[in-house]
CHARMM-style PDB file with segment names, atoms N, HN, CA, C and O in Angstrom:
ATOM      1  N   UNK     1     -11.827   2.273 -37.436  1.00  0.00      PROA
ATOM      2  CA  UNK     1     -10.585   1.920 -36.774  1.00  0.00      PROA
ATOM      3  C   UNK     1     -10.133   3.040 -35.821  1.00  0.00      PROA
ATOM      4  O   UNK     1      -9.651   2.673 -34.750  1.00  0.00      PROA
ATOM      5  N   UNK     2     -10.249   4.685 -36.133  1.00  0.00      PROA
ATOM      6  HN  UNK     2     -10.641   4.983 -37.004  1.00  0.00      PROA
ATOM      7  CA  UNK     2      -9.804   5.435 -35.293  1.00  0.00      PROA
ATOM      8  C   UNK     2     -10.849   5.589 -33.887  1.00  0.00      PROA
ATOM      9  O   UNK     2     -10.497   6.011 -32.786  1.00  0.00      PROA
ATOM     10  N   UNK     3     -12.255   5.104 -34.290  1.00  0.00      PROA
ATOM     11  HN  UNK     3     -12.541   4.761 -35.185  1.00  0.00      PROA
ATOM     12  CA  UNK     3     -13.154   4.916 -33.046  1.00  0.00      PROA
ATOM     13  C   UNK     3     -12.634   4.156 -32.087  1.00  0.00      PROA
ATOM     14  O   UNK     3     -12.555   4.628 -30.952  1.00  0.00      PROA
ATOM     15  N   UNK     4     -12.149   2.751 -32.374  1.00  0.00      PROA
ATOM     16  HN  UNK     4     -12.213   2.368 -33.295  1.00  0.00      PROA
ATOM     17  CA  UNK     4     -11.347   1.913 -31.756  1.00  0.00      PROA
ATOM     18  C   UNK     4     -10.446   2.161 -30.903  1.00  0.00      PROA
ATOM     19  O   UNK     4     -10.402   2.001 -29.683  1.00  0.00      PROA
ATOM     20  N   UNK     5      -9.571   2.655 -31.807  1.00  0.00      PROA
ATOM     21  HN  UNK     5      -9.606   2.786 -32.797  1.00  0.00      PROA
ATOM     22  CA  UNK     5      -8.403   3.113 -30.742  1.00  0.00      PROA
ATOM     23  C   UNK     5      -8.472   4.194 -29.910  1.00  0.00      PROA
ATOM     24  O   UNK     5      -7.759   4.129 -28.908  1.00  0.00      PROA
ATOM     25  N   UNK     6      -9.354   5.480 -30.107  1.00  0.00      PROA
ATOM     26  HN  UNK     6      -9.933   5.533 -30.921  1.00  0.00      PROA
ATOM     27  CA  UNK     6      -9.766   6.612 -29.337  1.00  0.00      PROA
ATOM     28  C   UNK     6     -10.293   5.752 -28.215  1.00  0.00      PROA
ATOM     29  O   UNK     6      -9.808   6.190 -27.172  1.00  0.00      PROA
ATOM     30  N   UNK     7     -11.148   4.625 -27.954  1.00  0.00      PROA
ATOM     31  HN  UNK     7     -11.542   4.269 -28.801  1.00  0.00      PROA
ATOM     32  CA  UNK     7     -11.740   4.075 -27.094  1.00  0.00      PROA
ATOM     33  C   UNK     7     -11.083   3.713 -25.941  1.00  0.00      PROA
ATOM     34  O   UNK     7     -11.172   3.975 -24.741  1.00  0.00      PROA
ATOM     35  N   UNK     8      -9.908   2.550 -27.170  1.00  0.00      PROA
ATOM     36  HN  UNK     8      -9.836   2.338 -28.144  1.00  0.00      PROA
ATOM     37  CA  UNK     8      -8.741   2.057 -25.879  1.00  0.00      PROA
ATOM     38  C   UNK     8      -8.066   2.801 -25.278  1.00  0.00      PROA
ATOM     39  O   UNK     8      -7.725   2.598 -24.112  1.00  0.00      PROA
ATOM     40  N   UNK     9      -7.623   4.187 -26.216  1.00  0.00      PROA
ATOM     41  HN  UNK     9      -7.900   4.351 -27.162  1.00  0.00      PROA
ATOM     42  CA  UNK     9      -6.972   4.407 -24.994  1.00  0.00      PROA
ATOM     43  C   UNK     9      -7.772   5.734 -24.132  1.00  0.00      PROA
ATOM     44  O   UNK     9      -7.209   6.781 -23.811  1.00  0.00      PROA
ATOM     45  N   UNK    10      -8.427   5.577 -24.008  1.00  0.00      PROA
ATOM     46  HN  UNK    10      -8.884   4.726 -24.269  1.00  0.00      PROA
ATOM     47  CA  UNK    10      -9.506   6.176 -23.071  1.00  0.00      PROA
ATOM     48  C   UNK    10      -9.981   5.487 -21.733  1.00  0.00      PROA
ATOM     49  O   UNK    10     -10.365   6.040 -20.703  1.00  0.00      PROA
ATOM     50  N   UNK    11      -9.845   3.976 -22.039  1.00  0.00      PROA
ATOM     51  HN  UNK    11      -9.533   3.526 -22.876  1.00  0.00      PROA
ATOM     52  CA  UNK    11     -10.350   3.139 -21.308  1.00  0.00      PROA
ATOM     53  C   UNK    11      -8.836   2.821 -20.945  1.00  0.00      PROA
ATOM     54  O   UNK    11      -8.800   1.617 -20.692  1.00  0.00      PROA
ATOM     55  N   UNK    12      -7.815   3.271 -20.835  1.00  0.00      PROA
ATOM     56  HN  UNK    12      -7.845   4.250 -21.040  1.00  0.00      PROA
ATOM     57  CA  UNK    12      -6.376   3.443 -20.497  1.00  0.00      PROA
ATOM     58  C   UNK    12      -6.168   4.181 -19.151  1.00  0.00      PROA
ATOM     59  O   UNK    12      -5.499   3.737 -18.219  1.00  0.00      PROA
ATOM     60  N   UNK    13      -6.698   5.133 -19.164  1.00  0.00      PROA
ATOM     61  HN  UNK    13      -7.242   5.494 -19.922  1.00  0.00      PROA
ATOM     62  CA  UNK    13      -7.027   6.539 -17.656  1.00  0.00      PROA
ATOM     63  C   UNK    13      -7.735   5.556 -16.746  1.00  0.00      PROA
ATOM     64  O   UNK    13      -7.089   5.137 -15.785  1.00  0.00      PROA
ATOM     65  N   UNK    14      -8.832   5.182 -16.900  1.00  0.00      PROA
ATOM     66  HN  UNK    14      -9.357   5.522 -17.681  1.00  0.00      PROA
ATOM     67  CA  UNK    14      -9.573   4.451 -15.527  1.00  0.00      PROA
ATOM     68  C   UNK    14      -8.696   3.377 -15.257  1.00  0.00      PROA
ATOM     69  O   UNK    14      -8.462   3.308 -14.051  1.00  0.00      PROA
ATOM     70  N   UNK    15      -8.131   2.526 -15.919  1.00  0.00      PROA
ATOM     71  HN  UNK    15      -8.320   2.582 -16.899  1.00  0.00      PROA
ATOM     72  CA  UNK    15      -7.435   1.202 -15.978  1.00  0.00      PROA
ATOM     73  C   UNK    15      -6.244   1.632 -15.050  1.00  0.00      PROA
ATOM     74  O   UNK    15      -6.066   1.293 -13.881  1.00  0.00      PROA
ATOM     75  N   UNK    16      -5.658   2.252 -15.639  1.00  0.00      PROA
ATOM     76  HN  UNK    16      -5.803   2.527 -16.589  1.00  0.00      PROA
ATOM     77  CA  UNK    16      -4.411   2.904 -14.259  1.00  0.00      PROA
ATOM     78  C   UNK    16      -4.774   3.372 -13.180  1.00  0.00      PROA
ATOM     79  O   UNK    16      -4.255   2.981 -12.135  1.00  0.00      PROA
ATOM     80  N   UNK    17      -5.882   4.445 -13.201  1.00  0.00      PROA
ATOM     81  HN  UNK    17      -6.304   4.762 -14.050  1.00  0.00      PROA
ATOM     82  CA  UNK    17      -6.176   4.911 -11.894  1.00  0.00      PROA
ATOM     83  C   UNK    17      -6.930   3.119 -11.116  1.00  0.00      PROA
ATOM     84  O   UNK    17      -6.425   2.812 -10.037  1.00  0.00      PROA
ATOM     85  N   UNK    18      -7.327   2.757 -11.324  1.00  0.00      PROA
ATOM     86  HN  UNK    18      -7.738   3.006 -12.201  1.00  0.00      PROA
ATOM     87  CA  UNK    18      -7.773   1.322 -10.349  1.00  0.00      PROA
ATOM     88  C   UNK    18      -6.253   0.764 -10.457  1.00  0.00      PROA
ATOM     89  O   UNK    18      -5.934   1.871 -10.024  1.00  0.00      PROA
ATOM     90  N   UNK    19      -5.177   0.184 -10.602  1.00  0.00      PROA
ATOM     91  HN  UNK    19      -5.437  -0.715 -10.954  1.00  0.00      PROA
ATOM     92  CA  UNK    19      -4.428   0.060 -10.795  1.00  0.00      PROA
ATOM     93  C   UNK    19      -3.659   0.376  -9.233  1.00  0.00      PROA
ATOM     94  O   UNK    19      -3.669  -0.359  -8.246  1.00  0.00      PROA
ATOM     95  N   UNK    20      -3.058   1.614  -9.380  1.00  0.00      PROA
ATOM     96  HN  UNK    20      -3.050   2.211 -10.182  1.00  0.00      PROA
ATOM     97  CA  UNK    20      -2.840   2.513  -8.464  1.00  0.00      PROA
ATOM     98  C   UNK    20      -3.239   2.337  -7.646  1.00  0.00      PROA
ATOM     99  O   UNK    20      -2.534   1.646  -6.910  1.00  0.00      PROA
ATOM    100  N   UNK    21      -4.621   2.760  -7.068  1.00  0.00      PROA
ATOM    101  HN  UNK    21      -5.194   3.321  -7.666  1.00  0.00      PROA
ATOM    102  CA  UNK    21      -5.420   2.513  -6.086  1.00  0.00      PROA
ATOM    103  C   UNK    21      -5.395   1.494  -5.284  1.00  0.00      PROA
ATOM    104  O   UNK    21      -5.423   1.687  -4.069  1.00  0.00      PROA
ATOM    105  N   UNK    22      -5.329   0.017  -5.897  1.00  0.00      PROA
ATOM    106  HN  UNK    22      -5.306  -0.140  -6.884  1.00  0.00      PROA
ATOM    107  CA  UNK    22      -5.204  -1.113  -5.330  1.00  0.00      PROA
ATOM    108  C   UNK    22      -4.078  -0.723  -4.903  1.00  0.00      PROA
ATOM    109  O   UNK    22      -4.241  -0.072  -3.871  1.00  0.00      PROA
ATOM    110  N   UNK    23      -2.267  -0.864  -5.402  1.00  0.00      PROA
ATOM    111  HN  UNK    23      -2.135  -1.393  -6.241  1.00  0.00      PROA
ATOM    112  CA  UNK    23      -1.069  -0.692  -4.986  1.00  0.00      PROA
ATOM    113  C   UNK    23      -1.189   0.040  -3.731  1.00  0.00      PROA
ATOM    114  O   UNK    23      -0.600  -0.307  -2.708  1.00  0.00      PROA
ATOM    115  N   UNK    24      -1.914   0.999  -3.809  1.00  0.00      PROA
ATOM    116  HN  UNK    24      -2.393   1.281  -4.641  1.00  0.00      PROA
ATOM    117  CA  UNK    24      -1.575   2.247  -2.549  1.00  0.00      PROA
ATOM    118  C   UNK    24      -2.901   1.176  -1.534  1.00  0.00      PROA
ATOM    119  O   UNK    24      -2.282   0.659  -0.604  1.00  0.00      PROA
ATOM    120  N   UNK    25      -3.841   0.917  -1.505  1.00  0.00      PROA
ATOM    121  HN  UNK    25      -4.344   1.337  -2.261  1.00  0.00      PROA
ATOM    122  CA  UNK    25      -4.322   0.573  -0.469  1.00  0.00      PROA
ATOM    123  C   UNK    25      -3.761  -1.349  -0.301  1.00  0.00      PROA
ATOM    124  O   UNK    25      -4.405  -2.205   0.306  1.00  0.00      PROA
ATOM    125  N   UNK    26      -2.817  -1.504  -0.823  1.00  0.00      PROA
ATOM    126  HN  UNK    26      -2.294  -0.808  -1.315  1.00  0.00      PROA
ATOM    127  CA  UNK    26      -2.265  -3.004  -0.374  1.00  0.00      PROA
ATOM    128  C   UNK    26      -0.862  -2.699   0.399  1.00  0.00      PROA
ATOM    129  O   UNK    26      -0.380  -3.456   1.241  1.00  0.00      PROA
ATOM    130  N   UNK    27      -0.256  -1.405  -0.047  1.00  0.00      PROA
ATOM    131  HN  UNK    27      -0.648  -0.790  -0.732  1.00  0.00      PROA
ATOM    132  CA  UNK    27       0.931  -1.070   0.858  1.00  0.00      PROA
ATOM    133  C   UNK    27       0.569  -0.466   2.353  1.00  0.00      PROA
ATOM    134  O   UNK    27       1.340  -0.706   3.282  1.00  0.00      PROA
ATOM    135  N   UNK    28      -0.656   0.347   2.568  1.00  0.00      PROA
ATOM    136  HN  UNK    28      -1.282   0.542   1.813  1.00  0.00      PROA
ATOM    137  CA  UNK    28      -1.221   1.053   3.557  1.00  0.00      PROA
ATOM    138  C   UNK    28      -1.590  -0.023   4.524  1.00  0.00      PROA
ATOM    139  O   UNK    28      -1.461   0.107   5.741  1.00  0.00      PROA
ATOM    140  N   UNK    29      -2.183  -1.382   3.776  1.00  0.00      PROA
ATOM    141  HN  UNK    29      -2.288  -1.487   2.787  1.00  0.00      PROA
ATOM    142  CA  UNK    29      -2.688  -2.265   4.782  1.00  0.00      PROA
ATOM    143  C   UNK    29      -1.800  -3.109   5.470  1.00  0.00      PROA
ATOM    144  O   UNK    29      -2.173  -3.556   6.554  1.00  0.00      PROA
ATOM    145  N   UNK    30      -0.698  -3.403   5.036  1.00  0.00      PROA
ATOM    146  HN  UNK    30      -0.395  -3.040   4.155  1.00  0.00      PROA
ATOM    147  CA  UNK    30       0.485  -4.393   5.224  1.00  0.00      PROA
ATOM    148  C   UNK    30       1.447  -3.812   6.223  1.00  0.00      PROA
ATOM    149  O   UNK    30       1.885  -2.689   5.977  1.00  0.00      PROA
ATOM    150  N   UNK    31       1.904  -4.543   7.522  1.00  0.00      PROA
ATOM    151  HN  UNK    31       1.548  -5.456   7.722  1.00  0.00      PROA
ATOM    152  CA  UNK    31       1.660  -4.347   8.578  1.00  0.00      PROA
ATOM    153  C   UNK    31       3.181  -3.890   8.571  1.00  0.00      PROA
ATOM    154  O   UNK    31       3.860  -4.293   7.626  1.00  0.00      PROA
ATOM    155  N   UNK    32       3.636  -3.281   9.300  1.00  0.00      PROA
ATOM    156  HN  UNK    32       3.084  -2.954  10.067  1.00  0.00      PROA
ATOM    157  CA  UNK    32       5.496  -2.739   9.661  1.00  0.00      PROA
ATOM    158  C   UNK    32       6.097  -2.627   8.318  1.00  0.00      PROA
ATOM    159  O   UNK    32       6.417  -3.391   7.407  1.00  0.00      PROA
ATOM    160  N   UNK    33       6.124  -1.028   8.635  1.00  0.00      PROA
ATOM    161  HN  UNK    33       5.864  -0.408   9.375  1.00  0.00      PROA
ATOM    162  CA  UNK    33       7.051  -0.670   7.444  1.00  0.00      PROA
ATOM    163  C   UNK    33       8.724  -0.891   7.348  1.00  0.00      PROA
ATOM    164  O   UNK    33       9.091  -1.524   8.338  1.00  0.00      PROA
ATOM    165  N   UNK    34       9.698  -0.601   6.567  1.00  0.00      PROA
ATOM    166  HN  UNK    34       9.400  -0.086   5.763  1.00  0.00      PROA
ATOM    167  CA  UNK    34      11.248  -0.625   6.806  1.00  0.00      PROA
ATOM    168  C   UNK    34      11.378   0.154   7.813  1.00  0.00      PROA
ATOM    169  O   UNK    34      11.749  -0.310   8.891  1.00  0.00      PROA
ATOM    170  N   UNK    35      11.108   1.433   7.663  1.00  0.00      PROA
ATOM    171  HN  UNK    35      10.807   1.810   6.788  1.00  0.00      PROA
ATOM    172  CA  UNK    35      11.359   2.294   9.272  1.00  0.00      PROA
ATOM    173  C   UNK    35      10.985   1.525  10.588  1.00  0.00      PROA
ATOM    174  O   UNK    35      11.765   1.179  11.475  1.00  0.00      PROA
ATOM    175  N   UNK    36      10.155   1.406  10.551  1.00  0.00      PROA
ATOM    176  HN  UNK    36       9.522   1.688   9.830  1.00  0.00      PROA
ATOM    177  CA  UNK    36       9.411   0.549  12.000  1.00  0.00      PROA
ATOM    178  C   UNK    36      10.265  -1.160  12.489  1.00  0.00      PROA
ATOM    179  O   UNK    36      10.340  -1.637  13.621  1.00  0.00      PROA
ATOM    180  N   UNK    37      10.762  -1.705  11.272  1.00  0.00      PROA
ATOM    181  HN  UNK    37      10.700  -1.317  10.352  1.00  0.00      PROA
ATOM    182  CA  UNK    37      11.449  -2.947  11.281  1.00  0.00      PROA
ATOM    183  C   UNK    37      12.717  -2.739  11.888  1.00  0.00      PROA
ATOM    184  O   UNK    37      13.091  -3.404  12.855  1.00  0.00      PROA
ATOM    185  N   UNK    38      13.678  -1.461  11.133  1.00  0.00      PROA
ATOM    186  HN  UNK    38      13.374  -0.921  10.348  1.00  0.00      PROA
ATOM    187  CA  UNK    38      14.841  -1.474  11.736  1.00  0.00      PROA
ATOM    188  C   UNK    38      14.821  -1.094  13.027  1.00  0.00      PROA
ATOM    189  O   UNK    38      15.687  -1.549  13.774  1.00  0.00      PROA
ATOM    190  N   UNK    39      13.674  -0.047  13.612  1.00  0.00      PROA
ATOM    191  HN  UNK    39      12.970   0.323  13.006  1.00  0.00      PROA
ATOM    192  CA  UNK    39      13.559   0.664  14.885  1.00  0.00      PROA
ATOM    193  C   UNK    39      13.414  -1.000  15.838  1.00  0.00      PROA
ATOM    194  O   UNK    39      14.072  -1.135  16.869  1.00  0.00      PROA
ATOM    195  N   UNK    40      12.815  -1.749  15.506  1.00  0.00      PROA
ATOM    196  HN  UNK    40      12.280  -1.640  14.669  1.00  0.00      PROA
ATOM    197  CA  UNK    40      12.163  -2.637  16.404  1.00  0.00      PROA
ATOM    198  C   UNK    40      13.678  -3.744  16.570  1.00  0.00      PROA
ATOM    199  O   UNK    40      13.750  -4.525  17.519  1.00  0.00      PROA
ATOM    200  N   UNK    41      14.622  -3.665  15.679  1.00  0.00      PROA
ATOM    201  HN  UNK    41      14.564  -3.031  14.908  1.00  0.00      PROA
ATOM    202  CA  UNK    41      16.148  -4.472  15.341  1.00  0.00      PROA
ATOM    203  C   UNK    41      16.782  -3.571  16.624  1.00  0.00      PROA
ATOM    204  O   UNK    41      17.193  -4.095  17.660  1.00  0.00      PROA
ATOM    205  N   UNK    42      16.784  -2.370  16.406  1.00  0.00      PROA
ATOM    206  HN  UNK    42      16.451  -1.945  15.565  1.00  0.00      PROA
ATOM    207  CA  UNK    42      17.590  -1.706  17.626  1.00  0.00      PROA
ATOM    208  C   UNK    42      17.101  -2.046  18.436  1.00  0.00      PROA
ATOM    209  O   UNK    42      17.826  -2.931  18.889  1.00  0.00      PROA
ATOM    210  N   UNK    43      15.830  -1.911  19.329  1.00  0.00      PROA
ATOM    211  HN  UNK    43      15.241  -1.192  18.961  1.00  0.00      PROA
ATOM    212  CA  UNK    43      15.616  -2.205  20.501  1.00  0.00      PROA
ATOM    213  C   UNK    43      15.315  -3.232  20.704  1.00  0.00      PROA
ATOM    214  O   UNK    43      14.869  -3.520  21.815  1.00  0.00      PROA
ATOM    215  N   UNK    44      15.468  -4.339  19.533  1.00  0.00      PROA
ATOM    216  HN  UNK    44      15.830  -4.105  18.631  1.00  0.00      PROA
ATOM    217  CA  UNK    44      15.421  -5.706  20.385  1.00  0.00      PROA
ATOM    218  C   UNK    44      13.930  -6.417  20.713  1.00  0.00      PROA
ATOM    219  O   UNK    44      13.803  -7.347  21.508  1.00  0.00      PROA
ATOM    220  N   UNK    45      12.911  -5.857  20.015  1.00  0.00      PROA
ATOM    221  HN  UNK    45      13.014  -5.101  19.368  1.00  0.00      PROA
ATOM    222  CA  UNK    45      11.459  -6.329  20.321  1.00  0.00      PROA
ATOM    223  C   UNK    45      10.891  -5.751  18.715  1.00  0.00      PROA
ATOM    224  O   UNK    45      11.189  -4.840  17.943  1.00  0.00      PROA
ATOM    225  N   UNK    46       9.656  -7.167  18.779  1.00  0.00      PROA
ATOM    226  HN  UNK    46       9.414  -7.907  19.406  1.00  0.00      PROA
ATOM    227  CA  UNK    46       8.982  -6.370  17.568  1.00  0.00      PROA
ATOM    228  C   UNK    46       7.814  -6.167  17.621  1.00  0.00      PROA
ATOM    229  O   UNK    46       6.967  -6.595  18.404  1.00  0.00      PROA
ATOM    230  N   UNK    47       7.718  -5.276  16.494  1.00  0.00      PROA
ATOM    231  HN  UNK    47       8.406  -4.928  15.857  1.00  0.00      PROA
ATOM    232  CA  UNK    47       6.078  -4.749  16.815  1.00  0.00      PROA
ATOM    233  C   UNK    47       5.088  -4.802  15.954  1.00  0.00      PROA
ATOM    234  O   UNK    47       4.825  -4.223  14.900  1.00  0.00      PROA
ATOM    235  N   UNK    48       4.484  -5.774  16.738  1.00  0.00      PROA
ATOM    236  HN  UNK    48       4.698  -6.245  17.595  1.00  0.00      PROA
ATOM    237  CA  UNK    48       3.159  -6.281  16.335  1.00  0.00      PROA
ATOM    238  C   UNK    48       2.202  -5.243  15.601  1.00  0.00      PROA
ATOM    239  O   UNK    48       2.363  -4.087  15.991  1.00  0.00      PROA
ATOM    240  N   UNK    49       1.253  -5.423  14.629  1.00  0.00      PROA
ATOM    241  HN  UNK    49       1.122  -6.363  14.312  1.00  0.00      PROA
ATOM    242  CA  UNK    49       0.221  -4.621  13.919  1.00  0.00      PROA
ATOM    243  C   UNK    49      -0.823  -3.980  15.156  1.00  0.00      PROA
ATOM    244  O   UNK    49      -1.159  -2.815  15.373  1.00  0.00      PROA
ATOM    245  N   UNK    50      -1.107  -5.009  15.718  1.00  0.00      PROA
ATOM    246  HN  UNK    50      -0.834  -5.955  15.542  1.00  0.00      PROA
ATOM    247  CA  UNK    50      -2.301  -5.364  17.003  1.00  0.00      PROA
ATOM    248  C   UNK    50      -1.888  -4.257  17.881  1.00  0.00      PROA
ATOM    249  O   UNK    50      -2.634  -3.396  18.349  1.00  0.00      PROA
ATOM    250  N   UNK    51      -0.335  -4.398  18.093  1.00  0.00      PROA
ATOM    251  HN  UNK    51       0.271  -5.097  17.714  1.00  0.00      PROA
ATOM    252  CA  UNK    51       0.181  -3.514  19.548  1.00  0.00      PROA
ATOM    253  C   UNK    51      -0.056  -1.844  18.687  1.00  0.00      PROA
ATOM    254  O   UNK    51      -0.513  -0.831  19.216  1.00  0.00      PROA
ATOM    255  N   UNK    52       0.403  -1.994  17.291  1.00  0.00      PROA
ATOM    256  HN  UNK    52       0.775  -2.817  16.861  1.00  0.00      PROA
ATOM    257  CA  UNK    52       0.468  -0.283  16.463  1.00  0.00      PROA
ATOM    258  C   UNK    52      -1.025   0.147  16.819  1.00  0.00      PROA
ATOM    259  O   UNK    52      -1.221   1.164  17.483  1.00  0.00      PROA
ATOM    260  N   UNK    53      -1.958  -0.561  16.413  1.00  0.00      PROA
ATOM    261  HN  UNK    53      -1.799  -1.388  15.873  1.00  0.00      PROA
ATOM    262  CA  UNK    53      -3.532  -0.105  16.245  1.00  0.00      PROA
ATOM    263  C   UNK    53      -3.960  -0.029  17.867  1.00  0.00      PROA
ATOM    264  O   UNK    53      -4.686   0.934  18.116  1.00  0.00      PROA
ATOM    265  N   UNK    54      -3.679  -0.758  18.836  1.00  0.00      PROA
ATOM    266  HN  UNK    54      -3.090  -1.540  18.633  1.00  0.00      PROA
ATOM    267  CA  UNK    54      -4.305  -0.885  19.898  1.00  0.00      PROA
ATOM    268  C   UNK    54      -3.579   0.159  21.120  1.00  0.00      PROA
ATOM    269  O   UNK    54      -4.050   0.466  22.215  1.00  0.00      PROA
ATOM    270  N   UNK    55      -2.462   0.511  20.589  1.00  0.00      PROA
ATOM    271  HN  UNK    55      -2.080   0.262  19.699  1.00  0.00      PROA
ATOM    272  CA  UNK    55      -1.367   1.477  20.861  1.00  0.00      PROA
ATOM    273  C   UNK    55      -1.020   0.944  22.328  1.00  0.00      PROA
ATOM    274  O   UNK    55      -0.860   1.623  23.342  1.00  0.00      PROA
ATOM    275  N   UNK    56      -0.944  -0.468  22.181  1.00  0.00      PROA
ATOM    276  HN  UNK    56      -1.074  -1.019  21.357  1.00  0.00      PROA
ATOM    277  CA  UNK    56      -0.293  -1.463  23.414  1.00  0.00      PROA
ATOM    278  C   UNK    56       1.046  -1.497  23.585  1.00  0.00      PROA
ATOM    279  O   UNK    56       1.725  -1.389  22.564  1.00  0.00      PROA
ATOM    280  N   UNK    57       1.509  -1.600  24.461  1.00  0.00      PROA
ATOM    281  HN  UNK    57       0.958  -1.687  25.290  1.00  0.00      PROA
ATOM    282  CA  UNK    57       3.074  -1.851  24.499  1.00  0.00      PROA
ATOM    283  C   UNK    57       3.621  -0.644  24.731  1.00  0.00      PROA
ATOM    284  O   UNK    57       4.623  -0.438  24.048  1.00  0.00      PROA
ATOM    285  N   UNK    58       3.241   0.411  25.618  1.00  0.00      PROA
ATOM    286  HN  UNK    58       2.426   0.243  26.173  1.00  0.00      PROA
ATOM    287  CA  UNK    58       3.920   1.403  25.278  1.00  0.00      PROA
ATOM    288  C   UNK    58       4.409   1.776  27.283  1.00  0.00      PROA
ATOM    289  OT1 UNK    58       5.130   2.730  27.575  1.00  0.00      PROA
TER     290      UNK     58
END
């Protein structure tokens, strides 16, 4: 029984770190952040992912 549980929670560390990982590379990929949203409210235009990466519109 203590093999068991030494196991799980061992297999606890990798499980979070993938975890994590996904979160941080699903927020990195997802296009206009809050900063960038309100900036684009003031001036009245928004900005496209395409225009950020292609550094169009400028």
């Amino acid at each position: 029984m203590t093999a068991y549980i030494i196991r799980r929670l061992l297999l606890v560390v990798p499980t979070l770190i993938g975890i994590m990982t996904v979160n941080f590379i699903i927020i990195q990929i997802a296009p206009g952040g809050p900063v960038e949203q309100m900036i684009a409210k003031l001036q009245g235009e928004a900005v496209s992912a395409t225009e950020r990466l292609s550094g169009g519109g400028e």
